[in-house]
N, C-alpha and C positions, 0 to 999 in steps of 0.2 A: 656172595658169602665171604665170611672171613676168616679167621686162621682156623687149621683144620681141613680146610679143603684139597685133594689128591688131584693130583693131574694127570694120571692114568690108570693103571691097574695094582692092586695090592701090596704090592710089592715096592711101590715108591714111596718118597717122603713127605707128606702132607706140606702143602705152600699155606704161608703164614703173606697172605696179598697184602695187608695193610704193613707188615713191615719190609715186603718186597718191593711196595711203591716208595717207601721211604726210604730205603737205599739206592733205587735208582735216580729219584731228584735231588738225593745228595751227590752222588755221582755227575749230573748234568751240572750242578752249580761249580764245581772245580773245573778250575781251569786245565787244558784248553777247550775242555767239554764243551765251556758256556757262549763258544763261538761258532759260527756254523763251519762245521768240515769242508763243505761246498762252495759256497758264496763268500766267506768272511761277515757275514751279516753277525751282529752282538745279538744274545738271547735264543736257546734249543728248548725246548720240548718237544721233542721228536726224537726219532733215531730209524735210522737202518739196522735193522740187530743182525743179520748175516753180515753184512759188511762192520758192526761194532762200530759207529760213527754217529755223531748228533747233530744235529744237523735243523735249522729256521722251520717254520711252518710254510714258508715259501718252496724250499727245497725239500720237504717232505710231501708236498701235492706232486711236485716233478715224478720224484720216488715212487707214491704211489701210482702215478699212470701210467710206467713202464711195467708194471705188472708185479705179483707175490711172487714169481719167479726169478724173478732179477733181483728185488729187494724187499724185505720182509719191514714194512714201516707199524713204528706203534710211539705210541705216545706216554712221556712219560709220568703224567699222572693220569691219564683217562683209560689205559687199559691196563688189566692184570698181569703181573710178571713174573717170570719162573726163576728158581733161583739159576738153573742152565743161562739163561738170556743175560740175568745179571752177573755172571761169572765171565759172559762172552764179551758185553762192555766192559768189564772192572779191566780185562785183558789186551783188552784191543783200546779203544777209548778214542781220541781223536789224535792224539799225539803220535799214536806208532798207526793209525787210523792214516794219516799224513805219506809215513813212510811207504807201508803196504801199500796205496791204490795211486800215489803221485809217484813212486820211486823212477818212475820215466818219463816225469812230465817236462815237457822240450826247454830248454835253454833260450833264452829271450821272451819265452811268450809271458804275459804277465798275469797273475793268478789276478782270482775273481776278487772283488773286496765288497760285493753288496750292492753296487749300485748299477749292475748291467742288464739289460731287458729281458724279460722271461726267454724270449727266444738265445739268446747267449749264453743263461743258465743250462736251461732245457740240454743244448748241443754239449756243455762239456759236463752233465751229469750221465749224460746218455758217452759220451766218450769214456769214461770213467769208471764206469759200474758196469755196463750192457756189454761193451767192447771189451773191457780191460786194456785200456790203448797204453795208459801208462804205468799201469800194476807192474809189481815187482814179479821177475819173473819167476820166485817161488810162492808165488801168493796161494794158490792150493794146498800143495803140502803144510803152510803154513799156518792156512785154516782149521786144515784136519787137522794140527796138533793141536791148536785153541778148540776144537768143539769138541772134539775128546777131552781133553783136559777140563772142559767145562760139562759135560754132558750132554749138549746141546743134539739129539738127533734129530731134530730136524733139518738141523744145519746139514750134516753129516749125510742127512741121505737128498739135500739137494747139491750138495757138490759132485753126485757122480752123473747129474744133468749136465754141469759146466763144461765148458769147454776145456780142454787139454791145456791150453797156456794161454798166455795175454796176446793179442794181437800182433803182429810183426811187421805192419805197416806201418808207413813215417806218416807221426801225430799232425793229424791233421786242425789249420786255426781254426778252434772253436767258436771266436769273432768270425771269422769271414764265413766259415759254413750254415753261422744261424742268421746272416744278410738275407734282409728278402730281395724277390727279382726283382723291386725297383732300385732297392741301394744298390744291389751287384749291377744292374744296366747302366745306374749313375756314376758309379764310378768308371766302367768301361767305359759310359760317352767323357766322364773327364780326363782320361788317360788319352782315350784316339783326340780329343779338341789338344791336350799337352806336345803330340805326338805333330799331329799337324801345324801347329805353332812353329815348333820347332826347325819341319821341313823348311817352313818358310823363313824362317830368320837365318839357318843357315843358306838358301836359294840367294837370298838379297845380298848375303854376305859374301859371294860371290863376284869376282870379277869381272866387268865391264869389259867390251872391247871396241876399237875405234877401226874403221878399213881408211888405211889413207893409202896415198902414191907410192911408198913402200909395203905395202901388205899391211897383215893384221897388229893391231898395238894394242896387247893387255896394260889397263892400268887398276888400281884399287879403284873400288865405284864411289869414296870418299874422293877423290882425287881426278875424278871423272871429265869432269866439265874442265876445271881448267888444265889440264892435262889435253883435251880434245882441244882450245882454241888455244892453245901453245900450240901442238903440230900444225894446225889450220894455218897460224898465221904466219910459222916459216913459209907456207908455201903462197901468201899473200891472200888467204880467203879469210873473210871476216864472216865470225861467227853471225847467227841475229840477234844479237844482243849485242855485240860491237858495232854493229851495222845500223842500230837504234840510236844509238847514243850520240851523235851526233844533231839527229834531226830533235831530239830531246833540247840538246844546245840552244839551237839554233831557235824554237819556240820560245826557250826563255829569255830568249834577246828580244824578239818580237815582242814580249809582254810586259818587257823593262821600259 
């Protein structure tokens, strides 16, 4: 139906849906709307309306599989809109959308831009929304002034489901935890072959030793051989190699 229609009992303001849908995809088309919150992927029709965020059609299936309890997805031209919903994005939107649910996101990690595999998505929407790993830590109270101030109760009566605060464990990398068991095993076997490498290059790099007539004589293992038939030969023993060389001569005299 279209304008005229009520959204609850008598007492409310009848929804005018065809100019509700028109201000919400006016809404999506401003910037930073028209980027996804999540991935950085360009073009939203979507939204998370509890969390007031818009967000790809890519990261609105993630959305929807972690359930209507975590995040409430709708679309912005295929389903009808309250004016509460739309007062809850005018409010929030992706901009302070940003602020609220990244305000702890870790130092060096580098945010999504669109082109990273469903499972890397998946891991930092689910760190983000489900967790609250990086939420600000007044992100509640915060809410409940936006869905009071918007009217939104539905919002209102799922935040007394949420959790007390954001998470208080160190963010974990949302690349390495969406790795499957064979990248994670690939990498371990390239680190122990890196690890073993190295035992051995420093092993070789190690010094040589010679047993002569005064005891043990360290010398570098560059330096090895003639270093060993220098002590040898003070003592008048000829290496096998010094000891060839002669008979070497002497064949090419024969063959002159």
């Amino acid at each position: 139906m279209g304008k005229g229609d009520r959204t609850g009992g008598s007492d409310e303001v009848p929804e005018d849906w065809d100019a509700n849908r028109a201000t919400i995809e006016e809404l999506c088309r401003q910037s930073p709307n028209d980027t996804c919150n999540d991935c950085g992927a360009s073009g939203t029709r979507w939204v998370s309306v509890n969390h007031g965020v818009f967000v790809c059609i890519r990261c609105s299936g993630i959305h929807r599989s972690l359930g209507s309890h975590i995040t409430k997805v709708k679309s912005t031209n295929l389903d009808k809109w309250t004016v509460a919903e739309i007062a809850v994005m005018r409010q929030i939107g992706n901009a302070r959308g940003k602020e609220l649910w990244e305000a702890r996101f870790p130092r060096g990690q580098r945010p999504l831009k669109g082109s990273e595999s469903d499972n890397v998505v998946r891991s930092y929407i689910v760190q983000k929304y489900e967790h609250k790993t990086f939420a600000d830590e007044e992100w509640q109270s915060t809410l409940k002034r936006v869905y009071k101030s918007a009217g939104y109760k539905a919002g209102l009566k799922a935040l007394k489901a949420a959790p007390a605060s954001p998470s208080t464990a160190a963010p974990a990398d949302f690349y390495e935890e969406a790795a499957s068991p064979s990248d994670k095993k690939e990498k371990r076997d390239k680190s122990g072959k890196k690890d073993k490498k190295d035992k051995k290059e420093k092993k070789e790099k190690k010094e040589k030793s010679i047993y002569g007539a005064f005891g043990l004589v360290t010398v570098p293992t560059a330096t090895h051989d003639e270093e060993r038939s220098a002590v040898l030969a003070a003592f008048g023993i000829e290496t096998a190699v010094d000891a060839a060389a002669p008979e070497v001569a002497d064949d090419s005299n024969q063959v002159a």
